[in-house]
C-alpha positions as semicolon CSV with decimal commas, in nm:
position;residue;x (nm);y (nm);z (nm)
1;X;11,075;4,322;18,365
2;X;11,208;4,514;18,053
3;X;11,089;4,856;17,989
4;X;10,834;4,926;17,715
5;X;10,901;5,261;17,583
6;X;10,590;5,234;17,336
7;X;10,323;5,486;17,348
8;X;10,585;5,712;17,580
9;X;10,700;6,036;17,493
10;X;10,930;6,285;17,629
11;X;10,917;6,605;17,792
12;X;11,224;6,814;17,761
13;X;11,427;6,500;17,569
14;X;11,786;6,437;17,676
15;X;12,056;6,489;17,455
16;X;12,152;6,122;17,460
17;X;11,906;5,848;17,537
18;X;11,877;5,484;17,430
19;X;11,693;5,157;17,467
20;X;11,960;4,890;17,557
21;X;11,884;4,573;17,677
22;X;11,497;4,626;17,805
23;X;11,632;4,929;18,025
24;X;11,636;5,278;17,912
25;X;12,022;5,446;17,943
26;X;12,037;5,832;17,973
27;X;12,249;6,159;17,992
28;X;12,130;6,508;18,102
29;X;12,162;6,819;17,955
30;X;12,247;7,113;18,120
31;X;12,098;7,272;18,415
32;X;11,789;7,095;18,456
33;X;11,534;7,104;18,674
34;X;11,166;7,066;18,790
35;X;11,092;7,371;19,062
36;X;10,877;7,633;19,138
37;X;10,948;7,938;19,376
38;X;10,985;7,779;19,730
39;X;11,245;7,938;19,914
40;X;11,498;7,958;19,581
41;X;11,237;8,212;19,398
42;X;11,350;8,039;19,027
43;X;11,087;7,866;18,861
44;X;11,216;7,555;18,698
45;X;11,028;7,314;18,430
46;X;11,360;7,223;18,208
47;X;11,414;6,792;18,325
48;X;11,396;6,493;18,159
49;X;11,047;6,352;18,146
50;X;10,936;6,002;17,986
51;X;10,570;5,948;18,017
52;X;10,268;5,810;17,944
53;X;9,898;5,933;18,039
54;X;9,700;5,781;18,287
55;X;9,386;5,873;18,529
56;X;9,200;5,770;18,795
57;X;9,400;5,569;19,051
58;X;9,714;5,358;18,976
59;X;10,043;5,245;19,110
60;X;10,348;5,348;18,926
61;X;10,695;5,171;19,002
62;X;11,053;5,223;18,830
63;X;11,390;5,117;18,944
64;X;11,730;5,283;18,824
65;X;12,089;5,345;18,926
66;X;12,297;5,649;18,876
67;X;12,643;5,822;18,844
68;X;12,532;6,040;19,112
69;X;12,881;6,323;19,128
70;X;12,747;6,724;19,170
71;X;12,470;6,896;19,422
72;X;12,083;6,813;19,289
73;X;12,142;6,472;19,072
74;X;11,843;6,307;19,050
75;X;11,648;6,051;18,919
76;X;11,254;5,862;18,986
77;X;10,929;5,863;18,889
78;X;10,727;6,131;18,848
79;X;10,320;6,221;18,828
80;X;10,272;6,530;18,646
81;X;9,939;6,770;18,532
82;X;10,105;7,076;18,423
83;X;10,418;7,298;18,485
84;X;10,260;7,420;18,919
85;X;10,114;7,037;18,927
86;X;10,314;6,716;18,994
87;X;10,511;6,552;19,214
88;X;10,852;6,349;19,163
89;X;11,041;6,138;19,398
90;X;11,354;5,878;19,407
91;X;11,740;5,953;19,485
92;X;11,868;6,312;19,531
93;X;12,236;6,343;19,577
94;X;12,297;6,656;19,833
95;X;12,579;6,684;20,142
96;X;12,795;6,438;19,941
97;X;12,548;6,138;19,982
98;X;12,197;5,968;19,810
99;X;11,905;6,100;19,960
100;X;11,538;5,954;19,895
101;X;11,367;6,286;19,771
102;X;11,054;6,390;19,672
103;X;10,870;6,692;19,600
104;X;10,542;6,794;19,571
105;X;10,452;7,077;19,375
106;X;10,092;7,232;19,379
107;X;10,136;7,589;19,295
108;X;10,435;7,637;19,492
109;X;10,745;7,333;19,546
110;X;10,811;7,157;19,838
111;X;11,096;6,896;19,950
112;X;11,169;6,653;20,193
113;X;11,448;6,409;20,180
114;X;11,620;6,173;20,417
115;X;11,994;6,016;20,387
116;X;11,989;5,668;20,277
117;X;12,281;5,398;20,348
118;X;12,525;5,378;20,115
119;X;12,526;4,953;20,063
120;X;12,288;4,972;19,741
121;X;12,332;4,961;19,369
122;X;11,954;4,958;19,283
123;X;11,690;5,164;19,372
124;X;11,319;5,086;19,347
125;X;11,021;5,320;19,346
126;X;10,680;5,310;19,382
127;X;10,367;5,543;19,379
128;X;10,028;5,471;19,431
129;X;9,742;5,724;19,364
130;X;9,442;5,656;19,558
131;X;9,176;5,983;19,581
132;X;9,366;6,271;19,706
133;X;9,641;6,098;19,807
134;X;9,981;5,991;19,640
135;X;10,169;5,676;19,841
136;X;10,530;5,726;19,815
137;X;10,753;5,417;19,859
138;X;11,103;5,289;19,831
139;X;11,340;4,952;19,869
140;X;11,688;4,878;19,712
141;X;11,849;4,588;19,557
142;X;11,991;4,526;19,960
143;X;11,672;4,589;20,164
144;X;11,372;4,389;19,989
145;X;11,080;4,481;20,179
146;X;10,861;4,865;20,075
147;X;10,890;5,137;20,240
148;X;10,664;5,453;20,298
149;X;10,839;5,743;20,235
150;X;10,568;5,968;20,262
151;X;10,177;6,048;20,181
152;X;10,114;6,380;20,006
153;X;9,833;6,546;19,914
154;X;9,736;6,580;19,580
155;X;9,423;6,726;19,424
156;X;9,156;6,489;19,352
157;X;8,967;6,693;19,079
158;X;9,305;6,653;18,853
159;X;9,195;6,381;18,606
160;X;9,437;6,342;18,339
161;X;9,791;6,306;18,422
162;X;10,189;6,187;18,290
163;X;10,361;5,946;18,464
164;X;10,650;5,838;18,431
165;X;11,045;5,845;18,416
166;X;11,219;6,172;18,521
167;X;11,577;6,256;18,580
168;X;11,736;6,598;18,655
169;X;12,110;6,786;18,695
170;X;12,075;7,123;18,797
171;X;12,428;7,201;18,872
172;X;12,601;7,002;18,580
173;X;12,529;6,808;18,247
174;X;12,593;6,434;18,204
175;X;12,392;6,278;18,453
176;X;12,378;5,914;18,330
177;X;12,130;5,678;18,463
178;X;12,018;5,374;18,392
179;X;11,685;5,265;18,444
180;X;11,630;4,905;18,464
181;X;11,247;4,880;18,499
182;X;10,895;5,048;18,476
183;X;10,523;4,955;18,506
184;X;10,209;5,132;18,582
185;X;9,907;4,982;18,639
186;X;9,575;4,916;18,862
187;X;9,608;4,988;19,263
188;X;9,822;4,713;19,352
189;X;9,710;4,796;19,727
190;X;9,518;5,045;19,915
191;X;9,713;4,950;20,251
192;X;9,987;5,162;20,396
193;X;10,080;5,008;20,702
């Protein structure tokens, strides 16, 4: 399904970005990043953010591919409050190879990531929000079936959030991505096994 950039608006814009085609096609700038303090002590809140607003519960789900070349490119979906509030997940590129990422960020980052195989173009990514909880899952263009990647806490009270498109180069500008699809909707399913 094509991408419907209307009613979205950027956080930190990109010096190039352009509707082509239904998908959106990006470069980063320089040095940027979502993180705060964890172990690196920099506080980060310079990346690429396309959103919308949304509240309540929801499902989010993008797919993209990526020139993925220096430490920290990255790419997903992100859910986002404020600067010490959101979470984003998809493909990392660390020790030479694509890792699903994702972070959670209340107050203080966090990060876990695990090495995917290398026999994709096309990655797809979903989030669900259902309380406290965000449902983190992935499948490529070569392995159809969803995936839990993780469940994270995240605070309940939070109402009004962004969601939407992020990408990231914290080592490098010229990123490019390409993402091919986004949505965000009802709960499409309150079932994680």
């Amino acid at each position: 399904m094509p991408i419907d950039l209307s009613g979205m608006q950027w956080l930190n814009p990109p010096p190039e970005a352009r509707e082509a085609e239904g998908r959106l096609v990006a470069r980063s700038g320089s040095e940027t990043d979502f993180w705060q303090g964890t172990y690196y002590g920099f506080h980060r809140d310079s990346g690429h953010f396309l959103h919308r607003s949304r509240s309540g519960d929801f499902t989010a789900e993008t797919s993209f591919v990526g020139r993925y070349e220096a430490l920290y490119d990255q790419a997903g979906l992100m859910i986002r409050h404020d600067e010490t509030h959101w979470m984003k997940c998809g493909i990392e590129f660390t020790d030479g190879a694509r890792h699903f990422s994702v972070v959670v960020t209340n107050g203080h980052s966090d990060w876990s990531a695990f090495r995917l195989a290398d026999n994709f173009e096309e990655i797809f990514v979903r989030v669900t929000r259902m309380g406290d909880a965000l449902f983190i899952q992935y499948r490529t263009d070569r392995q159809p079936e969803w995936r839990m990647a993780r469940l994270a806490y995240f605070p309940p009270d939070i109402a009004d959030l962004s969601v939407g498109m992020t990408f990231c180069s914290p080592q490098r500008e010229g990123f490019e991505v390409e993402f091919r699809s986004f949505s965000l909707t009802d709960v499409k399913s309150r079932d994680i096994h």
